[in-house]
C-alpha positions in Angstrom: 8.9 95.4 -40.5 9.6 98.2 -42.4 7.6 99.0 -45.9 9.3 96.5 -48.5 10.7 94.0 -46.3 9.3 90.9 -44.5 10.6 88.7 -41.8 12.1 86.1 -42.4 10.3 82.5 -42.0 11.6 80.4 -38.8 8.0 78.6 -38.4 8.5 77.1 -41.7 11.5 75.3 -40.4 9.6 72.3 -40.2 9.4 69.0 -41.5 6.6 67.2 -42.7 6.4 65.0 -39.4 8.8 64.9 -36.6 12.4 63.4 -37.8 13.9 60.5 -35.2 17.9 61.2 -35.2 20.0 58.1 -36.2 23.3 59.5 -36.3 25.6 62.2 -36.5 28.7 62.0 -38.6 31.5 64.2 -37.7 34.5 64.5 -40.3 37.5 66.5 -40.5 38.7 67.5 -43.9 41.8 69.9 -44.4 42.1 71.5 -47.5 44.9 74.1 -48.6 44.9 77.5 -49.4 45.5 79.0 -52.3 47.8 81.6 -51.0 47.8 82.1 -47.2 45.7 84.4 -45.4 46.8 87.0 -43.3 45.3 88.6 -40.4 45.6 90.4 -37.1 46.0 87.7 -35.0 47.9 85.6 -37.6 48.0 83.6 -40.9 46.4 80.6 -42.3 48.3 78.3 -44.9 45.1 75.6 -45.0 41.8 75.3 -43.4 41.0 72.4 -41.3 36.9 71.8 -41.7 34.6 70.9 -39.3 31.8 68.9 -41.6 28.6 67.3 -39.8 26.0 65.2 -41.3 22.8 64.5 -39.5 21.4 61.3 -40.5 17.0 60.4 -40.0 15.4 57.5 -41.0 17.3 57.3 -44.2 17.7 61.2 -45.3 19.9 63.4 -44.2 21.6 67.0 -44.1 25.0 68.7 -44.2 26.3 71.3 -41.8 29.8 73.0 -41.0 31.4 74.1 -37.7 33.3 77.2 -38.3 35.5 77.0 -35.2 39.4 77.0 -36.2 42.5 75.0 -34.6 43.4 77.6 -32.8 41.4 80.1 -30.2 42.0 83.1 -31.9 39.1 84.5 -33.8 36.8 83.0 -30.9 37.1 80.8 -27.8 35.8 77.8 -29.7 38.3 75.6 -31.9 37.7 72.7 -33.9 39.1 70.5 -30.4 36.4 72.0 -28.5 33.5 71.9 -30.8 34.3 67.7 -30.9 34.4 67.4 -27.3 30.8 69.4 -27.0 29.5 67.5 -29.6 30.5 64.2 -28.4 29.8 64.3 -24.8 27.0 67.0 -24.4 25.0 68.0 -27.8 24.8 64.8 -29.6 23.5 62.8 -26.5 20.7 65.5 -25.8 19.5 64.9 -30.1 20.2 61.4 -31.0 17.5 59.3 -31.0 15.1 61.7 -30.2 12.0 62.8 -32.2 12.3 66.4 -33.5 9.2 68.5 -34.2 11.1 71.6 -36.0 14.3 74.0 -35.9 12.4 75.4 -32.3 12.1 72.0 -30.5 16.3 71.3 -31.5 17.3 75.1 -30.6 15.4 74.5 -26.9 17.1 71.3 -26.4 20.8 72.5 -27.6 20.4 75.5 -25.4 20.4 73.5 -22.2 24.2 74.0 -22.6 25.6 77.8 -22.4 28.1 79.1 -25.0 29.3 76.7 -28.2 27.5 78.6 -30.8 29.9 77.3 -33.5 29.6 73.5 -32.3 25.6 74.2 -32.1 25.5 75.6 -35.4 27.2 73.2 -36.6 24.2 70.7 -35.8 21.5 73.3 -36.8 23.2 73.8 -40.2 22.9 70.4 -40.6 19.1 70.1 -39.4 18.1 72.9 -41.9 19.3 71.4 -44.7 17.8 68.2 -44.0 14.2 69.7 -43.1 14.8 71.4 -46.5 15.7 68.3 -48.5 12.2 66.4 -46.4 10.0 69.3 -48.0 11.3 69.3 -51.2 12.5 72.8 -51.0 15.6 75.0 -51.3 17.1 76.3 -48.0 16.6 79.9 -49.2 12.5 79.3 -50.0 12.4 77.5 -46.6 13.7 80.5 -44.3 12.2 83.4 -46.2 14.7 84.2 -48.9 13.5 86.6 -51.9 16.3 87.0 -54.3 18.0 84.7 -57.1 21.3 86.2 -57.0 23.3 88.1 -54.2 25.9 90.3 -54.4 29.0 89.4 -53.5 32.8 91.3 -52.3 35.7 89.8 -51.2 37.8 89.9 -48.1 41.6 90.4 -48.6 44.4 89.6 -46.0 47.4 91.3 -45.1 50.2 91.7 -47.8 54.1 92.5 -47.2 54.0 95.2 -49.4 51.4 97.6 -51.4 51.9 96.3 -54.6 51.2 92.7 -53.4 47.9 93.8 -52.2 46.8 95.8 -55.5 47.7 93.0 -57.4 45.3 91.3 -55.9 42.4 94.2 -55.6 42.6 94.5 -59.6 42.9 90.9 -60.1 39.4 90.5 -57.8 37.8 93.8 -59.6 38.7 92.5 -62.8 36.8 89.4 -61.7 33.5 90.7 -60.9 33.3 91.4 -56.9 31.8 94.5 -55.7 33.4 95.6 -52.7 36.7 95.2 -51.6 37.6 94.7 -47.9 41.0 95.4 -46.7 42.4 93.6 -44.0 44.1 96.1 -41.3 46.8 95.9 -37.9 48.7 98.8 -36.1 51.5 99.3 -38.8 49.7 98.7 -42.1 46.5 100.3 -41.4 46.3 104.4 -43.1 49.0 104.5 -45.3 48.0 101.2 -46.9 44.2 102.7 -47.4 45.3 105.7 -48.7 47.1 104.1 -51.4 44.7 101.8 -52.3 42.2 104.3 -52.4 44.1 106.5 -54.5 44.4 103.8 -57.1 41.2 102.9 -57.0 39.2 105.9 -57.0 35.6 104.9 -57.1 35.3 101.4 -56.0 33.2 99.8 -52.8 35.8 99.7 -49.9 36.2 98.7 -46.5 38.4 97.5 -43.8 38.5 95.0 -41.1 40.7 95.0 -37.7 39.7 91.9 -36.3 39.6 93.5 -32.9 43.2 94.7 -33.5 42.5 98.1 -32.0 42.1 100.1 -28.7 40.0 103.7 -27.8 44.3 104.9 -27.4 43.7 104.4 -31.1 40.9 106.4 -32.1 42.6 109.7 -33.5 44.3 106.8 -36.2 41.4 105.7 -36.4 39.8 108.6 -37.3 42.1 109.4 -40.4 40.2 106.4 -42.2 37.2 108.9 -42.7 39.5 110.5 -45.6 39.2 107.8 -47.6 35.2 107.3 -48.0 35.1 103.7 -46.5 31.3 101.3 -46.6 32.6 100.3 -43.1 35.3 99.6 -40.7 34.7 96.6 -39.4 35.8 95.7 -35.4 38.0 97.9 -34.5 38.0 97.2 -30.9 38.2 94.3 -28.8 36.0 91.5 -30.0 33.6 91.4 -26.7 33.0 94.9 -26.7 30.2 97.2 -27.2 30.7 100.2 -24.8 34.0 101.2 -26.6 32.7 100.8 -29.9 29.9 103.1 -28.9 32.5 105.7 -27.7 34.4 105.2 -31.0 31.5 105.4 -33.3 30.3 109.2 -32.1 33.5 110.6 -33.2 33.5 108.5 -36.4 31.7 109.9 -39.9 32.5 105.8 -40.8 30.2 103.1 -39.8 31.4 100.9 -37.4 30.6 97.3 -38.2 30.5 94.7 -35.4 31.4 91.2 -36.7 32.7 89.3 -33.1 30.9 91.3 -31.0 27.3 89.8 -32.5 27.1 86.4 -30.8 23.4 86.5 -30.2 19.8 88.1 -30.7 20.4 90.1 -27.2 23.7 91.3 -28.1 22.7 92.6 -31.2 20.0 94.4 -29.7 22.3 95.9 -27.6 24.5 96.8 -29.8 21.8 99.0 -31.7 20.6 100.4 -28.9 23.7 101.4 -27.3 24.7 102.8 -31.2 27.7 100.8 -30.8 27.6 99.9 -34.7 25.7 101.1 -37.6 26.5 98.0 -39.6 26.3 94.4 -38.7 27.8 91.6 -40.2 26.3 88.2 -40.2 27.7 84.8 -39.6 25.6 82.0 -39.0 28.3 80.0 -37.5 28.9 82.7 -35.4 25.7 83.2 -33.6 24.6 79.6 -33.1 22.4 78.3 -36.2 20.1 79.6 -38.0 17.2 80.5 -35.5 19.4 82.9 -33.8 20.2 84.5 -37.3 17.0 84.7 -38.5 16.0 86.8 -35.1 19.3 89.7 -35.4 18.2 89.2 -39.7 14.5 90.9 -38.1 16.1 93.1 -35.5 18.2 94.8 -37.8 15.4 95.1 -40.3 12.8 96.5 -37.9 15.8 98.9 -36.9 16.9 99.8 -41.0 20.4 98.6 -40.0 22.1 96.7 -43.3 23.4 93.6 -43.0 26.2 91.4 -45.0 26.8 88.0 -44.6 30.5 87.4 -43.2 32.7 84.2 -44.3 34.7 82.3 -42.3 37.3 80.4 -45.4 34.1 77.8 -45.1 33.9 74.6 -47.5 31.5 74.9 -50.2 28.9 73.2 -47.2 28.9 76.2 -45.4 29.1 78.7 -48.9 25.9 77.1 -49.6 24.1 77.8 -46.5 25.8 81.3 -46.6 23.7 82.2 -49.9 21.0 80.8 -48.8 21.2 83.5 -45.9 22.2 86.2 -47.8 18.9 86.0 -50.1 17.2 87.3 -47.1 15.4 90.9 -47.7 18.1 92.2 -44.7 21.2 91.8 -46.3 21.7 94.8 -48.9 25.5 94.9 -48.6 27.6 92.6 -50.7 28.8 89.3 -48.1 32.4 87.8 -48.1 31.2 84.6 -49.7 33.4 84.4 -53.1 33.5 81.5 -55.2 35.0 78.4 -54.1 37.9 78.8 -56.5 38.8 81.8 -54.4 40.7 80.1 -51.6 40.8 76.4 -52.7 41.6 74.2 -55.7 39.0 72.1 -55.5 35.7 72.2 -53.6 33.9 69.4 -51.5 30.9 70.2 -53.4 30.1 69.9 -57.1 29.3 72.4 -58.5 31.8 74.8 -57.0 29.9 78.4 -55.8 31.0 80.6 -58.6 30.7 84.6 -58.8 29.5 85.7 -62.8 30.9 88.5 -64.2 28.6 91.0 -62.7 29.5 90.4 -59.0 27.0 87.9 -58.1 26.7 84.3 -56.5 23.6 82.0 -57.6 21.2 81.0 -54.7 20.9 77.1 -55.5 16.8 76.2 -56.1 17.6 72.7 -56.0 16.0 70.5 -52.5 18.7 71.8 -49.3 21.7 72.9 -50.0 21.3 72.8 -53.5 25.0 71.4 -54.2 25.9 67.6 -54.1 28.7 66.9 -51.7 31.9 65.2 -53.5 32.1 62.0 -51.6 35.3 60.8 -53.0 36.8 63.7 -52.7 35.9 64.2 -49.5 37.1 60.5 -48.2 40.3 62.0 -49.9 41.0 65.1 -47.6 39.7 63.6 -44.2 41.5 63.6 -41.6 39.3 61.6 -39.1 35.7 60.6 -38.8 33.5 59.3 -36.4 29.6 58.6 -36.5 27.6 58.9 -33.5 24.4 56.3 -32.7 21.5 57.2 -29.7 24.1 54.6 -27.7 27.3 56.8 -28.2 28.7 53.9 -27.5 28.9 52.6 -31.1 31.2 54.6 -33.1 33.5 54.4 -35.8 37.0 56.2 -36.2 39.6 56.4 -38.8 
């Protein structure tokens, strides 16, 4: 590590004795939006979450599945993440006796791909270890700060003032960096303006993978405007290309779809195919996997930011418990709950003070309690899996 940092703590993801798995609740809870959210590859009016509980001898821990209806962002969806679950993961866990994060993480990766469904289950293991010791999730894996900073994403508007409306109403809230969501049509001229009004503050953009190298002399004019980042600009498997683009760019690239794993970040450093990375547990399988790139990227003094995916406030907890890592000095897309829904699942909702900063919880796991009743509210459908899977339970 590199002077003033440490690694972070995956040994300590252990619990006091090895946990036998009773059960695993799967739920889907749709909540809407706010206001919808706009991106390259489409809009959301609601989100449709993937919530897991892992149950053990009486205890148990909450996790979230990223994946969305549809196979846009990634391969995975919601569907798909079930089906794994069901038939594959849960059958490998259930009724088995875990020793740590380690002894799940070797058992899960039996099966190739599924990060989000895995992480999903991982999520859930963490904060259940963490409730077992007594200890918050961020103590558990390493975490040294109280407070992160935090930025917010925006999505695409119909017209400029739409979007500075809501970069002044966000600034005037707190957050410390503003990232622009970007497509072929409202990509330069939008920045520009935006950047002309706002002449000093933390900026960046993100393509969602809505760019090609045919694109890079566009791509180029975004330099003018003294950008943190621009965030995927090229397909979301790539490396090779982003290399390409990031010589002839003064901007860092960030890669945000193109991190899956430990190996493809390393890859992705050593191939200079992004000077930035952002983080998503959901994204790259759990936390054992994050923890690893959360290392690489310190070794390498590469920054990291922890990424949101519109999560419940399950998964915003176990995002700032990630971002109090020693690794991420950028400010994440984790916002406050009331920043895309009415109400939370959890109470209290994640809430960003004045300053542009999110508390990391210090109570046992997750640090939140999960709003039952309004939870049994907003579901959709549950089922809870047994060691048999053969005795389950469905609404």
């Amino acid at each position: 590590m590199t002077a003033g940092t440490r690694a972070s703590n995956v040994a300590a993801i252990t619990p006091p004795g090895p946990v036998h798995l009773d059960a695993l609740e799967l739920r889907l809870v749709r909540l809407p939006l706010l206001e919808p959210f706009a991106v390259s590859f489409g809009r959301m009016d609601s989100r449709l979450l993937f919530l897991l509980r892992l149950e053990a001898g009486g205890h148990s821990g909450w996790g979230e599945c990223v994946a969305g209806e549809e196979p846009l962002y990634s391969y995975e969806t919601v569907g798909t993440a079930l089906h794994v679950i069901r038939e594959h993961l849960a059958p490998a866990l259930l009724g088995q006796e875990i020793d740590n994060l380690a002894d799940l993480t070797s058992r899960l990766g039996a099966f190739r791909g599924h990060p989000m469904a895995k992480a999903g289950i991982e999520l859930a293991f963490v904060d259940l270890v963490a409730r077992l010791r007594g200890e918050p999730i961020a103590r558990l894996i390493g975490g040294v700060r109280e407070r992160v900073e935090v930025g917010v994403s925006l999505g695409i508007q119909p017209t400029v003032e739409a979007l500075d409306e809501r970069v002044r109403r966000f600034l005037g809230l707190g957050y410390r960096r503003i990232k622009l969501k970007i497509k072929p049509g409202a990509d330069v001229s939008v920045v520009a303006e935006i950047r002309k009004r706002h002449p000093g503050i933390a900026l960046s953009v993100d393509a969602n993978a809505a760019y090609t190298l045919a694109d890079a002399g566009l791509l180029r004019q975004l330099d003018d405007y003294d950008l943190v980042m621009i965030e995927q600009p090229l397909a979301h498997d790539d490396l090779v290309d982003h290399a390409r683009l990031q010589r002839t760019l003064a901007t860092a690239i960030c890669l945000d779809e193109s991190i899956t794993s430990h190996d493809r970040a390393r890859q992705a450093l050593e191939t200079g195919a992004c000077r930035i990375v952002n983080m998503k547990v959901g994204r790259v399988g759990g936390y054992r996997e994050a923890l690893r790139i959360h290392d690489l990227c310190v070794e390498a003094g590469v920054p990291l930011w922890c990424g949101g995916m519109l999560e419940s406030g399950i998964g915003r907890a176990h995002n700032l418990a990630l971002a109090s890592l020693p690794g991420f000095t950028l400010p994440g897309d984790i916002s406050a709950s009331a920043r895309y829904f009415e109400r939370d699942v959890i109470v209290p909702p994640v809430e960003v003070a004045a300053d542009g900063t999110a508390a990391v919880p210090t109570s046992p796991g997750l640090g939140f309690e999960v709003d039952m009743a309004f939870l049994e509210s907003r579901t959709e459908s549950a089922e809870r899996l047994h060691p048999s899977l053969s005795r389950r339970w469905r609404r």
